[in-house]
C-alpha positions as CSV (number, residue, x, y, z in Angstrom):
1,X,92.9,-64.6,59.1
2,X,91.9,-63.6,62.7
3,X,90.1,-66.6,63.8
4,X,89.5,-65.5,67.2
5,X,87.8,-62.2,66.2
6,X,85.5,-64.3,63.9
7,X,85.1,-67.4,66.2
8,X,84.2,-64.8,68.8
9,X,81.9,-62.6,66.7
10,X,80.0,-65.8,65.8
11,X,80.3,-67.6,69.5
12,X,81.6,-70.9,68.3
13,X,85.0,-72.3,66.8
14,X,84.7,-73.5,63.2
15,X,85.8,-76.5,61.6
16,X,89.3,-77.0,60.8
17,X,88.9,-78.3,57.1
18,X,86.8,-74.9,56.5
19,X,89.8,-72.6,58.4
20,X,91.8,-74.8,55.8
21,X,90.0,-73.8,52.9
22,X,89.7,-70.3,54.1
23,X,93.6,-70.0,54.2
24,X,94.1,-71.9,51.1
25,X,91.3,-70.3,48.5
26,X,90.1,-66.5,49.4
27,X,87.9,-67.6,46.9
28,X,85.9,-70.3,46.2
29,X,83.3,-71.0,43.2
30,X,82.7,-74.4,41.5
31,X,81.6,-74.6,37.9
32,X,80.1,-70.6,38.0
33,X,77.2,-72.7,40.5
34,X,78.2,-73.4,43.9
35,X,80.1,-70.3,45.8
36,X,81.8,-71.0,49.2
37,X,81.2,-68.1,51.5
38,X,84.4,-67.5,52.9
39,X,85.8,-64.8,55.3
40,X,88.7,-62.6,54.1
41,X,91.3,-61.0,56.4
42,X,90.4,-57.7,58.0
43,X,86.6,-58.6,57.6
44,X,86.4,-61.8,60.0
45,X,83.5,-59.5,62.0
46,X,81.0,-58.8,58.9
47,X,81.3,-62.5,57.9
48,X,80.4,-64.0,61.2
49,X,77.5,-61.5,61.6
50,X,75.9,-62.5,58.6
51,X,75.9,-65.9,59.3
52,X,74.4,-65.4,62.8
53,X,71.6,-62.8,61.5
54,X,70.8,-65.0,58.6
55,X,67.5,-63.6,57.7
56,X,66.3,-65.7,55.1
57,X,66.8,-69.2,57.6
58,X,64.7,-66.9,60.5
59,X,62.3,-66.3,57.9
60,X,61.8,-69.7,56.7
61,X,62.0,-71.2,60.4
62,X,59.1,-68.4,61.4
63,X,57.1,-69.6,58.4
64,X,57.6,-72.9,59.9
65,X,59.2,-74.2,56.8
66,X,62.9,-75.8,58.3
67,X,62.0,-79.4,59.4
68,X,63.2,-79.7,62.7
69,X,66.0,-77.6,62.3
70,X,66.5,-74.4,64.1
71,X,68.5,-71.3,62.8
72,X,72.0,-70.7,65.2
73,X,72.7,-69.6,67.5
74,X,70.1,-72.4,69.1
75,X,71.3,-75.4,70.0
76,X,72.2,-77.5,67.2
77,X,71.7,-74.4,64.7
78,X,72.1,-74.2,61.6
79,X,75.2,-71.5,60.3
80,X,75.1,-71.1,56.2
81,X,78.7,-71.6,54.8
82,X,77.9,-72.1,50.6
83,X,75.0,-71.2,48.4
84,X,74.0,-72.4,44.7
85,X,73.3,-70.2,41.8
86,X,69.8,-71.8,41.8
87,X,68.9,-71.1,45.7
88,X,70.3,-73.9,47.5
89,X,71.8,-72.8,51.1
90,X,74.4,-75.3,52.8
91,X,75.1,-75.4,56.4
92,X,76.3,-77.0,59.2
93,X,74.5,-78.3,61.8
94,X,76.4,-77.0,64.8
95,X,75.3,-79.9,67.2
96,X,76.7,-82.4,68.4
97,X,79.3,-79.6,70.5
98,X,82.5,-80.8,68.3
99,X,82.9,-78.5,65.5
100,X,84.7,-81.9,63.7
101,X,81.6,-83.7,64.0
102,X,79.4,-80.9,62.1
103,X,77.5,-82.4,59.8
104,X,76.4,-80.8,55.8
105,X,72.6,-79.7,55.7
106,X,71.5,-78.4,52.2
107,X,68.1,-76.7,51.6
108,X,67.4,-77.2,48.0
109,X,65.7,-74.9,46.1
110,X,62.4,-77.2,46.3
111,X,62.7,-76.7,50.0
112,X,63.9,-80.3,50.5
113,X,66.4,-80.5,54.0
114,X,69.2,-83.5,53.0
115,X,71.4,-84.0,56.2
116,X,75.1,-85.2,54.7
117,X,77.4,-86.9,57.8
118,X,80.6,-85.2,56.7
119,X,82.5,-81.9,56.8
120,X,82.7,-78.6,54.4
121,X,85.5,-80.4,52.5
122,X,84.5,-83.8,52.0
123,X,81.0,-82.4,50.8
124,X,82.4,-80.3,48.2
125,X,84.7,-83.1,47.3
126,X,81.9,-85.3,46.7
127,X,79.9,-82.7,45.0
128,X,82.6,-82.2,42.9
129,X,83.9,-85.9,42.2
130,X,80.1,-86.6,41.5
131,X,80.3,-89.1,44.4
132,X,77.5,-87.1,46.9
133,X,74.1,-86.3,44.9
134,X,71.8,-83.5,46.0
135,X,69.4,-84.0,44.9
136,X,67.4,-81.5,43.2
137,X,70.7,-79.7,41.8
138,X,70.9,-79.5,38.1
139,X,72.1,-82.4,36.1
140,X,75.0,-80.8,34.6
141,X,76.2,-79.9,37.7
142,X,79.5,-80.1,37.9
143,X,79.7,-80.4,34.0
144,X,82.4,-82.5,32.5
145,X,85.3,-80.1,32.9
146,X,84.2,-78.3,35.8
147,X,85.7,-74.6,36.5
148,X,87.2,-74.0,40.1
149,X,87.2,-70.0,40.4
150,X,90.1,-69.9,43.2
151,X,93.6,-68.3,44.8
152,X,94.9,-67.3,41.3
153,X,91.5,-65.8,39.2
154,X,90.5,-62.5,39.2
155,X,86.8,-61.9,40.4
156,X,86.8,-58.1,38.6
């Protein structure tokens, strides 16, 4: 992975637990529900384009319908990292300056914002260990033997 072309092509570093799971999973999907977008080699560019042009977050802050959060590259904007098969979007908050300190910001599919004070990692952790709620995701979610699509599956 070429961090610097994608740090650069997005204007900020990102955290270390998400380079981590980048290296370690070129694909990530939980339970066929919750898809981590991550970059792949040779296409560090694309990925940090689309999550500084994220349309759909300009839209909804236009529209007026973001709380008081601001799409990035503002200060303290909000970069998209994982999506739900229902329309949940999670972020980052990219303020305060540390990249470690990022917190978790979901938009639910009911347009509710839920700030969570930890990293990519320990969010999907808890998602997964059932030990962080959002709220608004589907009860089943993860199910009771929960699927991890990852390094060794085929996504044909």
């Amino acid at each position: 992975m070429d961090w610097a072309a994608l740090e650069a092509g997005l204007g900020t570093a990102v955290p270390s637990d998400f380079r981590s799971l980048a290296e370690a999973y070129p694909v990530l999907v939980i339970d066929d529900f919750l898809m981590v977008s991550l970059p792949a080699p040779g296409a560090e560019a694309p990925w940090a384009s689309a999550s500084r042009d994220d349309e759909i977050l300009q839209d909804l802050y236009e529209m007026g319908d973001t709380e008081d959060y601001v799409p990035y590259p503002q200060p303290g904007g909000l970069i998209s990292w994982a999506s739900s098969n229902s329309g949940d979007t999670v972020y980052w908050r990219t303020s305060p300056a540390d990249p470690e300190a990022w917190p978790v910001v979901v938009r639910t599919d009911n347009a509710d914002w839920i700030e969570f004070p930890v990293g990519a990692v320990e969010f999907l952790a808890g998602v997964y260990g059932r030990t962080i709620d959002v709220p608004g995701m589907p009860g089943n979610f993860p199910s009771d033997d929960p699927k991890v699509l990852g390094l060794s599956d085929r996504i044909d």
